[in-house]
C-alpha positions in Angstrom: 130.0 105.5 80.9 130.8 108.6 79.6 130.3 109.1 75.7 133.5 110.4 73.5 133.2 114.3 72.5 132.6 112.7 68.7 129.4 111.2 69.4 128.0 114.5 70.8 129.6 116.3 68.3 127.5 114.7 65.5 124.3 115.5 67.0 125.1 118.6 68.0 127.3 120.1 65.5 126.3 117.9 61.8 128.3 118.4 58.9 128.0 117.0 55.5 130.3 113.6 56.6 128.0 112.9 58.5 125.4 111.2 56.8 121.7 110.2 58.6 122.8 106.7 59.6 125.6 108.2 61.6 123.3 110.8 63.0 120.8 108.5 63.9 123.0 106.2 65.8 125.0 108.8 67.3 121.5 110.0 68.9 120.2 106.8 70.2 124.0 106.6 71.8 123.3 109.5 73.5 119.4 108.7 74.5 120.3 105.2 75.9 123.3 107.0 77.8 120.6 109.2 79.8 118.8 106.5 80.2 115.7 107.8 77.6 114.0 105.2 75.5 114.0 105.1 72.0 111.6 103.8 69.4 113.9 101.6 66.0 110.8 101.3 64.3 110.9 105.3 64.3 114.8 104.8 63.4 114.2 102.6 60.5 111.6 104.7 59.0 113.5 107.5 58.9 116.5 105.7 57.8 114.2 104.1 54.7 112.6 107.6 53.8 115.9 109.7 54.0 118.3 107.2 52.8 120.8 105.6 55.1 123.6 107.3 53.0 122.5 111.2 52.6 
């Protein structure tokens, strides 16, 4: 399933709407889609040291 132009917009283009939550999500969209693992223990600890709304 291909994934919308939005998604890869946010990890490859951030602005300031786009806060790390969003980022974070957006990349793990696009990981799973190529089939790559990622680690949410990795995703929650960044979310808890950066704050999930900066």
């Amino acid at each position: 399933m291909p994934l919308s132009q939005e998604v890869r917009d946010i990890v490859g283009k951030p602005n300031a709407n786009h806060g790390i939550g969003l980022r974070i999500l957006a990349w793990a969209a696009l990981k799973s889609a190529r089939g790559q693992t990622f680690y949410q223990h990795r995703v929650k600890a960044t979310v808890a040291d950066k704050g999930a709304g900066t």
